[in-house]
C-alpha positions as CSV (number, residue, x, y, z in Angstrom):
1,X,0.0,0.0,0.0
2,X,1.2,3.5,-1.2
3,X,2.1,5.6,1.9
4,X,-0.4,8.7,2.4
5,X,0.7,12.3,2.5
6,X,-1.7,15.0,4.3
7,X,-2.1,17.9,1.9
8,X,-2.7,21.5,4.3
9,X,-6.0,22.7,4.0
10,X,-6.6,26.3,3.7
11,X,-10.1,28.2,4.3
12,X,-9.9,31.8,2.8
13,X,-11.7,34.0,4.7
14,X,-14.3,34.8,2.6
15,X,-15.6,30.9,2.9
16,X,-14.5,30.1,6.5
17,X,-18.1,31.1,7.8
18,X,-20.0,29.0,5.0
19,X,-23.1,29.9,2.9
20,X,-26.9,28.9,3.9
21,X,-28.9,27.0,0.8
22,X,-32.4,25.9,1.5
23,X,-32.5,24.7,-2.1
24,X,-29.8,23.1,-5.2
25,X,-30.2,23.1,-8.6
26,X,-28.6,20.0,-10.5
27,X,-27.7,20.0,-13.9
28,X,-24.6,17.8,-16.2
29,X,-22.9,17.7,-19.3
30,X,-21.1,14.2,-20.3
31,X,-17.8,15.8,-18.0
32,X,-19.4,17.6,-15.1
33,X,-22.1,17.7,-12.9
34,X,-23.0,21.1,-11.7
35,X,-24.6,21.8,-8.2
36,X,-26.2,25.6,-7.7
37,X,-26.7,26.0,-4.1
38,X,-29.6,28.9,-3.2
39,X,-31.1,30.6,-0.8
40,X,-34.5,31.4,-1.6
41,X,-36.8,33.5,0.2
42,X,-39.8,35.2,-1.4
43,X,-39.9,37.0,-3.4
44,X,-36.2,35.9,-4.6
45,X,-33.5,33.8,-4.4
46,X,-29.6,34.1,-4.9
47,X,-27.0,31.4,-5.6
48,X,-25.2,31.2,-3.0
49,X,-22.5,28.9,-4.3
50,X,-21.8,26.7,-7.6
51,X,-19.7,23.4,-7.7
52,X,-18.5,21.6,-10.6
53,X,-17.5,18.1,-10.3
54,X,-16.5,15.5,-12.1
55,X,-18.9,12.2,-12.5
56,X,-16.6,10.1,-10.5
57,X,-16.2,12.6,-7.7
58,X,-20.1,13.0,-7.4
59,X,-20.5,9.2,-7.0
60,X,-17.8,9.8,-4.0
61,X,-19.6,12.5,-2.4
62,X,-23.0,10.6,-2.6
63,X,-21.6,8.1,-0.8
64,X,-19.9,10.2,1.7
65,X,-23.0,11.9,2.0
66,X,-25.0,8.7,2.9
67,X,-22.3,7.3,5.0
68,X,-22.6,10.8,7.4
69,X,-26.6,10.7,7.0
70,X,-27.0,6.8,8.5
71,X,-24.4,8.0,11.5
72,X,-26.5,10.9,11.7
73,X,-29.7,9.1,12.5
74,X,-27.6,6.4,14.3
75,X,-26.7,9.0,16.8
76,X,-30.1,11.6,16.6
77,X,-33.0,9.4,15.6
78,X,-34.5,9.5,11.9
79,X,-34.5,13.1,10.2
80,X,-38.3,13.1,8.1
81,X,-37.4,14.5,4.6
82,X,-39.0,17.7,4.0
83,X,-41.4,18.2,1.3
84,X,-40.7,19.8,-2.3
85,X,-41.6,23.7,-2.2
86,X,-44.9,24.5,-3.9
87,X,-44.0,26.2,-6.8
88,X,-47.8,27.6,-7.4
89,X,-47.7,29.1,-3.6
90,X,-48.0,33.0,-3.5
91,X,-45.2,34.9,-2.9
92,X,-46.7,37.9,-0.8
């Protein structure tokens, strides 16, 4: 097995305090799978972030992602998933 070198992880500070998204937008080419992180509150919405992967990397961070979510639950008790916003609801 190939010895393992840790790579030093910087946070600029513009990132360090993160980004709140109550919504994504996924989209793909053949190469890349785009994610558009938003935060929408009526009567608009900003992206708040956009990351570009690769398909390989997104079938990585799925996993990842499911791995966290079942210790998660392990640890808290079942989250329920929330439902889809209505797009037909009124804004004001």
């Amino acid at each position: 097995m190939a010895p393992t070198h840790k790579i030093p992880i910087k946070f600029p500070e513009r990132v360090l305090p993160g980004v709140y998204a109550n919504q994504m937008v996924v989209s793909h080419t053949r190469e890349e799978f785009l994610m558009d992180f938003l935060n929408v509150f009526p009567p608009e919405g900003v992206v708040n972030a956009r990351v570009i992967v690769s398909p390989g990397h997104l079938k990585r961070m799925i996993r990842a992602l499911q791995e966290n979510l079942g210790r998660y639950e392990a640890k808290f008790g079942p989250i329920l998933e929330a439902s889809a916003p209505d797009p037909e609801a009124p804004t004001n």
